[in-house]
C-alpha atoms as one frame of an Amber mdcrd trajectory, in Angstrom:
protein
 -27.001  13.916 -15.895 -27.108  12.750 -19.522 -23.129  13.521 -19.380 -22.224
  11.320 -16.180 -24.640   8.395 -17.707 -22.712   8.513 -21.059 -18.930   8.399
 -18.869 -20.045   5.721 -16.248 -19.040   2.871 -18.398 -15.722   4.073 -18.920
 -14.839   4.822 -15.209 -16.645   2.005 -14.287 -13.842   0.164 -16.408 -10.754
   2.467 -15.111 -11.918   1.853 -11.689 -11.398  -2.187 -12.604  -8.095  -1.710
 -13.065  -7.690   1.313 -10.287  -8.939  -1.886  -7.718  -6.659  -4.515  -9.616
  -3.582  -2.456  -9.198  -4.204  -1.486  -5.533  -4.888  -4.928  -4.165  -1.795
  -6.250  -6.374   0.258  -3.575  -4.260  -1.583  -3.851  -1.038  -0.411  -7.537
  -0.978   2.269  -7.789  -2.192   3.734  -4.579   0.194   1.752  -6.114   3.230
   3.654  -9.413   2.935   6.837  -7.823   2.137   6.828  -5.386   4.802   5.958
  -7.248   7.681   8.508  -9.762   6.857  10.920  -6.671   6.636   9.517  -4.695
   9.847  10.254  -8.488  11.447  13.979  -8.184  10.174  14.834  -5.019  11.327
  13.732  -5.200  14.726  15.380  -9.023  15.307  18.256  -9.377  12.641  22.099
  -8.403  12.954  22.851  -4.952  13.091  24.212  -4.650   9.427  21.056  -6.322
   7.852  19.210  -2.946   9.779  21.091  -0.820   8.732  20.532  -2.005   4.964
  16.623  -2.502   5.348  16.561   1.336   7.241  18.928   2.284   4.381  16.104
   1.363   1.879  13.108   2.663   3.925  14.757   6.287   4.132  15.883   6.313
   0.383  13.052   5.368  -1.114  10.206   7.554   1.468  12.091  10.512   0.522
  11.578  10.652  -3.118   8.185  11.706  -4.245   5.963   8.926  -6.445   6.034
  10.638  -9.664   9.482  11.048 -10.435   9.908   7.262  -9.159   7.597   5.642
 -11.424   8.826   7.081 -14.318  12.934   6.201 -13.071  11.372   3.016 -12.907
   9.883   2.993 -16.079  12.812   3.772 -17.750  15.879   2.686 -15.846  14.578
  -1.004 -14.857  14.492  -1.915 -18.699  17.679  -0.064 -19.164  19.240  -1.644
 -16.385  17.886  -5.632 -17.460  18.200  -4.674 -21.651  14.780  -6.281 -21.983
  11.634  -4.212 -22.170   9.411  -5.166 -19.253   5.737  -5.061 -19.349   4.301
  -0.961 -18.389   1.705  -2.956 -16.104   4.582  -5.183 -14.510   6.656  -1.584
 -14.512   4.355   0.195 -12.315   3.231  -2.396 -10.344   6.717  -2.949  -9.265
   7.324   0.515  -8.765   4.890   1.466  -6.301   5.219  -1.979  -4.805   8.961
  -0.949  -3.891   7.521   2.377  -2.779   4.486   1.056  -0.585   6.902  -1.369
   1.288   8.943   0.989   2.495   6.059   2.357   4.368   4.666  -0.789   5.583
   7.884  -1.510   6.738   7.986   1.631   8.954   4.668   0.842  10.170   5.594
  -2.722  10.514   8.699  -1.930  13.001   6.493   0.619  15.019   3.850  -2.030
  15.792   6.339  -4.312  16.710   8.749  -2.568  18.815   5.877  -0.594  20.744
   4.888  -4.457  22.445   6.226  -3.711  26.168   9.150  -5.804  27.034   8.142
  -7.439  29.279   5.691  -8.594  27.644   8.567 -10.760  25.839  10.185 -11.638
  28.639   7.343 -13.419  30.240   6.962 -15.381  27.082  10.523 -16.123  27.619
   9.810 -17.043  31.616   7.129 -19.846  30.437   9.948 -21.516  28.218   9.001
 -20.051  24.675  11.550 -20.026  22.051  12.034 -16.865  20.119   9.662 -17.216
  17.607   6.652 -18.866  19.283   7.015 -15.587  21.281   7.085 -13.175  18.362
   4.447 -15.333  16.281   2.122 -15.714  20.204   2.990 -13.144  21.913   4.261
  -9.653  19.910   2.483 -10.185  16.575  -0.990 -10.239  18.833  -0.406  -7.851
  20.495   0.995  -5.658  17.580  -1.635  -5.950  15.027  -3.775  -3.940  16.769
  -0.884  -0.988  16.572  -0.292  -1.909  13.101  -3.630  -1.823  11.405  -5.020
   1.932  11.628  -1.751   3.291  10.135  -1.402   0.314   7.319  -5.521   1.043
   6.540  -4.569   4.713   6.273  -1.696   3.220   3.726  -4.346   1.238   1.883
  -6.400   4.208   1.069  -3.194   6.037  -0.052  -2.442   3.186  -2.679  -5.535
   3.915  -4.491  -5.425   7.070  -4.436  -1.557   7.097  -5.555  -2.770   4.690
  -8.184  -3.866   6.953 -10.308  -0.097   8.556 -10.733   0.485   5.183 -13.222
  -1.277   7.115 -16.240   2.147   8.599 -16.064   3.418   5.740 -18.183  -0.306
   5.392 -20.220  -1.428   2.655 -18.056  -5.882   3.780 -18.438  -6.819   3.626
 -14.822  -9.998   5.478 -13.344  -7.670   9.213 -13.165  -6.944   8.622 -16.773
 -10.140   7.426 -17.730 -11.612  10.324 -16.068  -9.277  12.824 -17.982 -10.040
  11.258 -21.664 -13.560  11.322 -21.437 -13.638  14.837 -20.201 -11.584  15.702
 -23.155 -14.194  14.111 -25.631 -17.444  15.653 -24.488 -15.629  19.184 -23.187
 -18.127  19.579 -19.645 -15.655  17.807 -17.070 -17.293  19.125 -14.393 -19.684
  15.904 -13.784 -17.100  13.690 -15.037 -14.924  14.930 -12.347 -17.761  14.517
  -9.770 -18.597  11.058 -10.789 -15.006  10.207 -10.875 -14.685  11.544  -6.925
 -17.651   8.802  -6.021 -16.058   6.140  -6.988 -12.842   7.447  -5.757 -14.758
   7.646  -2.435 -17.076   4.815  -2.380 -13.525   2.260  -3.146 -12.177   4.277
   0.045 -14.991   4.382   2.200 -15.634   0.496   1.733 -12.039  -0.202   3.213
 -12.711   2.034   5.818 -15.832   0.110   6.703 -13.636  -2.900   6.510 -10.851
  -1.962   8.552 -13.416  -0.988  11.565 -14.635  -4.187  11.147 -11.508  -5.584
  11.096 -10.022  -3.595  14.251 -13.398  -4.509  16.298 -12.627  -7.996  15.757
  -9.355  -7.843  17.017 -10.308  -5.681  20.132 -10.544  -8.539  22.460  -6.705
  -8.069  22.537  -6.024  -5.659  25.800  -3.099  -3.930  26.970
């Protein structure tokens, strides 16, 4: 007990910047791949092909091996050093969108249509039927899987210790070094782990219930 009171203060402060990191990512992914799950179900076929392009590429290589190409071939690539922080954000950023992306152009393309076309009948233009008709009807699709994502951001935040960034997994790891019994820092460490998850959980029920007046 004496152990997890002394090592609360430093996970306390790696889970800061595990929460920092994930909504930085979370945001920035969310409004990147919506806008590119929009593209690639409405823009010329060459523009798809480029966005699916990037989707595939960059899902199949694992997160590890990505940060650290990142890490080392973005600086190479400008000749300036850039910022580890601005490194890995960017990385998994690049990664995450990919995904939302995918789950982006699901939502979207599984609106019936029909749906569109009687948008169409009542003398909508093209977007004031995706914006009033298929985004409505598509956030409802698109929310479990992207809440699913969100809890898979924090937990794949912790791969950023790879380039010495001190988040909670690294926090965890040094103090279980110093005092040699990691067995309750690795215990406390899952709780917070959990309780960060388990409060986006709560929000995305929250979240789906209040868009459940939406019916089929």
């Amino acid at each position: 007990m004496d152990v997890a009171l002394y090592a609360i203060p430093f996970l306390l402060k790696g889970a800061v910047v595990t929460v920092w990191v994930s909504a930085i990512v979370a945001t920035c992914s969310l409004l990147l791949g919506v806008f590119l799950g929009t593209v690639v179900c409405y823009a010329p076929r060459p523009v798809r092909w480029v966005i699916t392009l990037y989707c595939d590429v960059i899902r199949g290589i694992p997160v590890p091996p990505f940060i650290l190409m990142m890490y080392y071939g973005v600086p190479l690539l400008l000749g300036v050093p850039i910022n580890e922080y601005v490194n890995a954000l960017l990385a998994l950023t690049v990664f995450t969108t990919a995904q939302v992306t995918e789950i982006a152009r699901g939502a979207i393309q599984s609106v019936h249509f029909g749906q569109i076309e009687a948008g169409k009948a009542i003398g909508l233009g093209f977007w004031p039927r995706v914006l009033y008709v298929v985004f409505p009807q598509a956030i409802r699709r698109f929310l479990p899987p992207w809440v699913n994502n969100l809890t898979d951001v924090v937990k794949g935040s912790a791969l950023i210790s790879l380039v010495g960034i001190v988040e909670l997994m690294l926090q965890i790891k040094q103090v279980a070094g110093r005092i040699y019994e990691p067995m309750p820092i690795y215990i406390a460490g899952t709780i917070i782990y959990f309780l960060i998850n388990y409060g986006l959980s709560s929000a995305s029920r929250k979240l789906e219930g209040h868009f459940a007046y939406i019916r089929e």
